[in-house]
Structures are given as structure tokens and as C-alpha cells.
C-alpha positions in Angstrom: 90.1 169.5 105.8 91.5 166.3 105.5 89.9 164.1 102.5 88.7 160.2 103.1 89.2 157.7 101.0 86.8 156.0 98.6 86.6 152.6 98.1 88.4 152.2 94.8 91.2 153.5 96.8 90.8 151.2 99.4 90.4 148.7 96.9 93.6 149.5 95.4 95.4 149.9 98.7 94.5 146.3 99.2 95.6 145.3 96.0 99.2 146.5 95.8 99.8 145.2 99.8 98.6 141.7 97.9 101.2 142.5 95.5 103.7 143.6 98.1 103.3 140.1 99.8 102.8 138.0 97.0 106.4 139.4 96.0 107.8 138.8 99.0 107.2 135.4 98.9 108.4 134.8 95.4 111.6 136.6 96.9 111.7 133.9 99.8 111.5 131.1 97.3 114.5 132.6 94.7 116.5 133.5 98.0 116.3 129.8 99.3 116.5 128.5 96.1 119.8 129.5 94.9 120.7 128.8 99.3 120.4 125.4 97.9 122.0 125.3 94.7 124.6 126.7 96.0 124.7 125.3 99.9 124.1 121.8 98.2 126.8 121.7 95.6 130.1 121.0 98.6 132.6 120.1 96.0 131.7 123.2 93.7 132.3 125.5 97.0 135.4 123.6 97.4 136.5 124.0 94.0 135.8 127.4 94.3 137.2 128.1 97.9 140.4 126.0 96.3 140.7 128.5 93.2 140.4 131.9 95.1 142.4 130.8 98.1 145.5 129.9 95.0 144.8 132.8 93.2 145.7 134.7 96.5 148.9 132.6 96.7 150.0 133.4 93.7 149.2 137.5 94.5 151.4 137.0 97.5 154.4 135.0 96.0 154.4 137.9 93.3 154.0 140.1 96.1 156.8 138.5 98.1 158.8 138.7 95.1 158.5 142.4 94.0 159.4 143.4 98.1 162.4 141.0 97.4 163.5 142.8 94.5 163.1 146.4 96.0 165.2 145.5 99.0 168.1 144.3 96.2 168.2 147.5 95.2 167.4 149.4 98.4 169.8 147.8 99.8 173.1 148.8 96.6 172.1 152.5 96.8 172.2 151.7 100.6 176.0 150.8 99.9 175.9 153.2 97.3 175.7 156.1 99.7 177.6 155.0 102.5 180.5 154.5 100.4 179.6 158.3 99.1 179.7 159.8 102.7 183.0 157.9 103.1 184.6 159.4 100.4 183.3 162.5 101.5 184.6 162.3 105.2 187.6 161.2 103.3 187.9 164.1 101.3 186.8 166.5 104.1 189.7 164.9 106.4 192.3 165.8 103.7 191.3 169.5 103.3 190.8 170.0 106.9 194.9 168.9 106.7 195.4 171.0 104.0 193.6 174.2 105.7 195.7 173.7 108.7 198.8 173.4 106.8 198.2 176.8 104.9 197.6 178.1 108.1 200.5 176.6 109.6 202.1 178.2 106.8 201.0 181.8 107.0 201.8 181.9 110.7 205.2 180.7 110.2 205.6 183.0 107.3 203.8 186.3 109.5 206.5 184.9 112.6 209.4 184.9 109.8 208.6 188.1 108.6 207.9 189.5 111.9 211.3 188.7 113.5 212.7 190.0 110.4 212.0 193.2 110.6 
């Protein structure tokens, strides 16, 4: 059973959709006021447009400067560690020698010891 509605809630139906649109127009009016203040003031926009578009500038020259200063370093322990892999290969070369020589060695010493016996 569905209930119908009285006229004091009619009447305060039409009362808050008053108050609906009578907001709505106040919001129309703020909205296009501050439009104006601020679509009317050029120079202020300027100004502003000036200020953010610097302060950007200066983000990317510090920007610039920190990827300038990481690729100092990046680039030493770049130099760092190729000179280390040389001294490795370096240092590998000699004991390959010096493996080859003992074995050298033992051969000559097993042929040696072989042909006197």
C-alpha cells in the first residue's frame, strides 16, 4: 500500500526545489564572478604564468645538475671497474702461465724419472 503525500509535504517538496535553484543561481553568480576576477586581471595571469613556468626552470636546471653529477661518478666506478677486470685478466693470464709451467714441469720430471728407471 503505497502512501500519498499531504500537502505540507508537497509544500515542502516545493520549498527545498526553491532552495535547490535559488542556490544554483547564487553558484552561477560566485562561478562567473571569480571567471572575471580572474579572466580580467591579464597581467596578474602573466605574472603568475611567469613565476610557475621559472620555478619549473629552476626544478629542471637542479634536475639537470643532479643527472650531471651522477654520471661523474657513474662514469669513475665505470673506470673503476674496468681497470679491475683488467687487473684481473692480468692476473688470470700470469697463473694460467704459471699452471702450465708446473705442469710443464711435472711432465718433464714424470719423463725424467721414467727414462730413469
Amino acid at each position: 500500500m503505497s502512501k500519498t503525500a499531504n500537502w505540507q509535504d508537497l509544500f515542502k517538496l516545493i520549498t527545498l526545489q526553491s532552495c535547490i535553484l535559488d542556490n544554483e543561481v547564487l553558484l552561477h553568480e560566485v562561478v562567473h564572478g571569480v571567471d572575471v576576477v580572474l579572466g580580467g586581471n591579464l597581467t596578474s595571469n602573466l605574472r603568475r604564468e611567469v613565476s610557475e613556468r621559472e620555478a619549473r626552470l629552476e626544478e629542471l636546471i637542479v634536475n639537470r645538475r643532479k643527472v650531471a653529477e651522477e654520471s661523474v661518478q657513474l662514469r669513475y666506478e665505470i673506470k673503476r671497474r674496468r681497470d679491475s677486470l683488467r687487473q684481473r685478466r692480468e692476473m688470470l693470464a700470469l697463473a694460467r702461465d704459471q699452471h702450465k709451467k708446473v705442469l710443464e714441469a711435472e711432465s718433464e720430471t714424470k719423463d725424467v724419472l721414467l727414462q730413469d728407471r
